[in-house]
N, C-alpha and C positions, 0 to 999 in steps of 0.2 A: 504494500500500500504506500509505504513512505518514500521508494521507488518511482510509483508513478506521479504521487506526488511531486517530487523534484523532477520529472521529467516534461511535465505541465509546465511547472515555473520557469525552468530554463527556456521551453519553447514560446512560451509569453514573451518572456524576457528579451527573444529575440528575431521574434514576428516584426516589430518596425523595424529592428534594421534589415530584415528580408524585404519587405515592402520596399522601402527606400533603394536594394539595390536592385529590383526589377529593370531589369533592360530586354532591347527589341531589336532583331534583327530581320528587316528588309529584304529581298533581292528583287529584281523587278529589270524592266526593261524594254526593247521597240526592235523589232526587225520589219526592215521595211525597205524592198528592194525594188524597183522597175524597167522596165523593158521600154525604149523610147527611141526616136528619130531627133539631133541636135545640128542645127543648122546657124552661120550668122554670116548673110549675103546680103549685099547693095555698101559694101564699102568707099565711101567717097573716094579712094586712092584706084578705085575697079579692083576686078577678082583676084587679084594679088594679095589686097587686102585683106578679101572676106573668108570667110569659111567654109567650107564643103561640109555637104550633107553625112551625116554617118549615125549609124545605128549604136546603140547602146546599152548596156547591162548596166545601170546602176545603185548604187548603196544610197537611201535616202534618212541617212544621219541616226544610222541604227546604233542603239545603245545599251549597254547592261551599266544597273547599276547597285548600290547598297544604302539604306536607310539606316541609323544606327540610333535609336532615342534611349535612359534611360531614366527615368522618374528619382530624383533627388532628396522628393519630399518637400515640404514648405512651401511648393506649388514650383519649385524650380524643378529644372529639366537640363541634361547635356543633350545632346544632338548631332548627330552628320550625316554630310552626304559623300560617297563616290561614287561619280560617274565618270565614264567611259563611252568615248566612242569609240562604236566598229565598224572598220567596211570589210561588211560582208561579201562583196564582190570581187574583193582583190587580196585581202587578208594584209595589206598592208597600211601603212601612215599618208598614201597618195590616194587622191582623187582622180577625177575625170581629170584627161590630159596630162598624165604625169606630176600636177600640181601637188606642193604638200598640204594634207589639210590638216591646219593645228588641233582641232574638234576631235580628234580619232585617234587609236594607233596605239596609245599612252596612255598609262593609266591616270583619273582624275583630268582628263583632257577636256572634260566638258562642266560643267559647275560644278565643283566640287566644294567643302567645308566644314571646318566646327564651330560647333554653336553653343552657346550657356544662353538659357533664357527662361521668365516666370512671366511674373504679371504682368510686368513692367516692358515688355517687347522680347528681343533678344539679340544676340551681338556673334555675328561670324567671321570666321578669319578663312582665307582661302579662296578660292576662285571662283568669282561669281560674274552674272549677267549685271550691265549697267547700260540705261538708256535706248539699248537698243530693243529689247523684246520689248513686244504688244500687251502682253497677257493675254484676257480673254477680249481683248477690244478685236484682233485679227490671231483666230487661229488656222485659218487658212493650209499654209507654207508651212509654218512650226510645227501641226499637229494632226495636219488631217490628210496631205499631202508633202511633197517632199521640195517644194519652191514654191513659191506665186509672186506676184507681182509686186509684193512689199520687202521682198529682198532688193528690189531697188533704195531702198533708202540707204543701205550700206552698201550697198555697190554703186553708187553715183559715184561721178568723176571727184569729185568732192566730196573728201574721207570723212567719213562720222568722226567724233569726237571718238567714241570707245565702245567694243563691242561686248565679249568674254574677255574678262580681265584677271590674269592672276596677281596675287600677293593683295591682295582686295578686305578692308575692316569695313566691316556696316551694320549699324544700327535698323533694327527693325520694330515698329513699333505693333502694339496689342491692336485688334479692331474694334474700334469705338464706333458703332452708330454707323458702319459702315464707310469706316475710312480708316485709311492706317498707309504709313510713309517708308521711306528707307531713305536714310541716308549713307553714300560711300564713299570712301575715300581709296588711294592708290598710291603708293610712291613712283611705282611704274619703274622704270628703266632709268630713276634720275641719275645713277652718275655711271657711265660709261667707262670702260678700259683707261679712256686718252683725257679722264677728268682730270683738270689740272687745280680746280680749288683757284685760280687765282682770278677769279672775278671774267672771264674772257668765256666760263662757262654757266649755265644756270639749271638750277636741278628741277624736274620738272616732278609733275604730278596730273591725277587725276580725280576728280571730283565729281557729284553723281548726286542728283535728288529725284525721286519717284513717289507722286501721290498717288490713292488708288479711291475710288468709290464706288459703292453698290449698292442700291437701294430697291429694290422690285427687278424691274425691267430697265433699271439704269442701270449702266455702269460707266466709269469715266477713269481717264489716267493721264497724268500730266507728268513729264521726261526732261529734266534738263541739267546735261554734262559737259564737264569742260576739261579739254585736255592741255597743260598750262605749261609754257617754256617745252613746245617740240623741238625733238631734235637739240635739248640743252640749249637753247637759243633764247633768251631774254624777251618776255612779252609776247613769243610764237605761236599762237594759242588756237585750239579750233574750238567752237562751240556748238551747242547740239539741244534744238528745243522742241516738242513736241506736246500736242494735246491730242487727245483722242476720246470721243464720244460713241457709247451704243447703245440700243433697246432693244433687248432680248424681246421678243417678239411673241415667241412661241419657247417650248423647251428643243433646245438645238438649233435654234434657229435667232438669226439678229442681224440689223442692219447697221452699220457702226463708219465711222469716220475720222479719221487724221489729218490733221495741220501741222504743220514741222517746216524748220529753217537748220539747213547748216553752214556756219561761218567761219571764213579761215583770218586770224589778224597777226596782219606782219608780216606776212610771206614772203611779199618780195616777187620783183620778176626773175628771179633767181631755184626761187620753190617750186621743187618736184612736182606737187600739186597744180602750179602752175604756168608753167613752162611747156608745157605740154599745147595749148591754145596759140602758144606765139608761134610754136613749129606748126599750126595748123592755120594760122592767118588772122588771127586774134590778136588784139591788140589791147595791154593791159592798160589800166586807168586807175584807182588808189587798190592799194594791196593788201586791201580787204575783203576780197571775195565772197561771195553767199551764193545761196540757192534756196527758193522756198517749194516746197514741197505740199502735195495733198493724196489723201489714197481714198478711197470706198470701197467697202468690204460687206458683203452678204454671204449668208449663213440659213441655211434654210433646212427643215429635214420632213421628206413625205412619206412616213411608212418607216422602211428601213433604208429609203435614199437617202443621200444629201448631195443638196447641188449648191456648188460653191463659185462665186464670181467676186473679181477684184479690178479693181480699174487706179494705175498709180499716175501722175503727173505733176511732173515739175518745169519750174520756169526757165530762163534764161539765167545763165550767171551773171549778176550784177557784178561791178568794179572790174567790165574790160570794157572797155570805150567801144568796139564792135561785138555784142555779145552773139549777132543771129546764129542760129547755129548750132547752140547749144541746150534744147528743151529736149526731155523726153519724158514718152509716155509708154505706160507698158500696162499688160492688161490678162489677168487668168481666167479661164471657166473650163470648170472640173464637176466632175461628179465621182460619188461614191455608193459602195453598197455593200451595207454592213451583213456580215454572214455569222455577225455574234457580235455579242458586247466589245470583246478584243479584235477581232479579225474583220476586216473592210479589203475591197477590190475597189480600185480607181482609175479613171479615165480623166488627164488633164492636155488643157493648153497653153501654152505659156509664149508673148510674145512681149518683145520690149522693141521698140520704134526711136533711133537716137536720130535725132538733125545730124544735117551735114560733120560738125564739129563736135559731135555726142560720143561717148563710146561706155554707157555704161550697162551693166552684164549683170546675171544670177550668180552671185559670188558664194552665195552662202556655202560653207559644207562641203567646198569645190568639184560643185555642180557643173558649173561651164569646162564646156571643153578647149576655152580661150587660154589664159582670161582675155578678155576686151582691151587692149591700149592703145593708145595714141595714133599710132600707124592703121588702126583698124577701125577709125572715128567714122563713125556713118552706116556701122555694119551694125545690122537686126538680128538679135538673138532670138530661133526659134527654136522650141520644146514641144512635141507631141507624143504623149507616153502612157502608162498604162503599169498598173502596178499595185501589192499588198500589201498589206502592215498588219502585223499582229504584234497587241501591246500584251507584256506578261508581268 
């Protein structure tokens, strides 16, 4: 008796610290490959320029990954993630056209982190998304297929501020009332091999705010990154602004829209970024470059379809004294059909339309089989393909 006695007690005794060390392990993941025809012909320079047609087996940013949460007690929680991208089509760290793509290959190559967090939000270190994902304003490209037309915003000839970033701190706040922020920061690449400390160089960073809302059939998110002293250069700076508006409409279904600018200061008729327009007949004017952008995104599901359409377009770049030339518009429509909660078959189109002095391309994932540069300004990226995903 006085056996199980003490055996009671001891186990009392050490039920909360069992509780407390409960922990969870995850594995999860995307395969999602396609069969496609890639094209990008009407190059201003002629067929020298542009692309030939050719068939393709593609990997569409398939991934495994690991969730790791465990409950701390007092409402706190540690946290992580790794992920991994894989292309399953080649088993290696390259994309389409031999390109390397950072996203894959490597373990933690896609967001990865650890996190401590309770009531109060929570705080990660490690590699994360800034400014550029949509969320649920466009899941298009990110989640339903494997591109669309809002990978133009980071494949414009004029570089986003910052896409996946490692060595990445950010605060993440609780959802109150349907709102909740992140704010990040980045040391990035600030000081180089040939950093000399003596004032001739400047150490650079990255910076990052994300508001999110959702209320019923709203949802909204506003994006703005700044990437500061590029290239160690004093005042070098690109910046990156975005709003996006949607109303779910239906379940799986929403009609949603984005306004975004991105701006380069300081550049110089010297910068990579920019230099490129004066070899094409462009003539620069102050050396503060932009571009403003818009996209429209529909989201609809009939049964066990979905049918998905995007429409992107952006202006002329402002600060060259001759800008024509340089608009493009680009535009998806896809369907799907889902054959289970996880497993979907899809049919997309994907075209982008650059001006004479345009050359911007489906970067994401390294999708193109270019990429698209300078010598190739005027040439149309076209994608017709067909393809599954199964999420585990």
């Amino acid at each position: 008796m006085k056996k199980n006695l003490l055996a009671l007690a001891v186990a009392g005794a050490l039920a909360p610290a069992a509780a407390m060390a409960q922990s969870s392990v995850e594995i999860y993941g995307r395969l999602n490959l396609a069969f496609d025809q890639w094209k990008a012909s009407g190059a201003t320079a002629g067929a020298a320029a542009s692309f030939d047609s050719r068939f393709r087996v593609v990997d569409g940013s398939s991934r495994v990954g690991f969730r790791i949460n465990e409950n701390l007690g007092g409402g706190m929680r540690v946290f992580g993630v790794i992920e991994t991208g894989v292309n399953v089509d080649n088993g290696s760290t390259t994309g389409q056209g031999g390109q390397a793509n950072s996203s894959s290959g490597v373990w933690a190559s896609r967001d990865s982190y650890l996190g401590l967090g309770g009531g109060w939000g929570d705080i990660r270190l490690g590699r994360q998304s800034i400014w550029w994902s949509n969320g649920v304003i466009a899941q298009t490209g990110a989640n339903y297929l494997y591109t669309a037309a809002d990978s133009v915003i980071t494949g414009h000839m004029l570089a986003a501020p910052v896409t996946r970033q490692s060595n990445v701190i950010s605060y993440n706040s609780p959802t109150m009332g349907g709102f909740n922020v992140s704010l990040s920061y980045s040391p990035h690449d600030q000081e180089p091999s040939s950093f000399t400390g003596a004032g001739a160089q400047e150490k650079g960073s990255i910076m990052g705010f994300t508001a999110r809302y959702t209320s019923g059939a709203l949802r909204a998110q506003f994006d703005w990154a700044t990437r500061q002293n590029v290239a160690n250069v004093e005042d070098r700076n690109i910046d990156g602004i975005k709003l996006g508006v949607g109303w779910a409409y239906a379940p799986g279904s929403q009609i949603s829209g984005i306004l975004g600018q991105i701006k380069h200061e300081n550049f110089g008729v010297a910068a990579a970024e920019v230099l490129p327009l004066l070899l094409l007949g462009g003539q620069l004017g102050p050396a503060d470059p932009k571009v403003r952008f818009w996209l429209l995104n529909w989201e609809h599901m009939i049964g066990q379809w979905q049918v998905l359409a995007q429409l992107y377009k952006s202006d002329e770049i402002k600060g060259v004294v001759d800008p024509s030339g340089t608009e493009v518009t680009a535009y998806t429509l896809g369907a799907k059909y889902f054959l289970s909660k996880r497993t979907g078959i899809y049919a997309a189109f994907h075209k982008i339309k650059n001006d004479d002095f345009a050359w911007a391309d489906h970067t994401g994932g390294a999708i193109t089989s270019g990429p698209l540069g300078p010598l190739n300004a005027g040439a149309d990226p076209q994608i017709i393909g067909v393809g599954v995903m199964h999420n585990f």
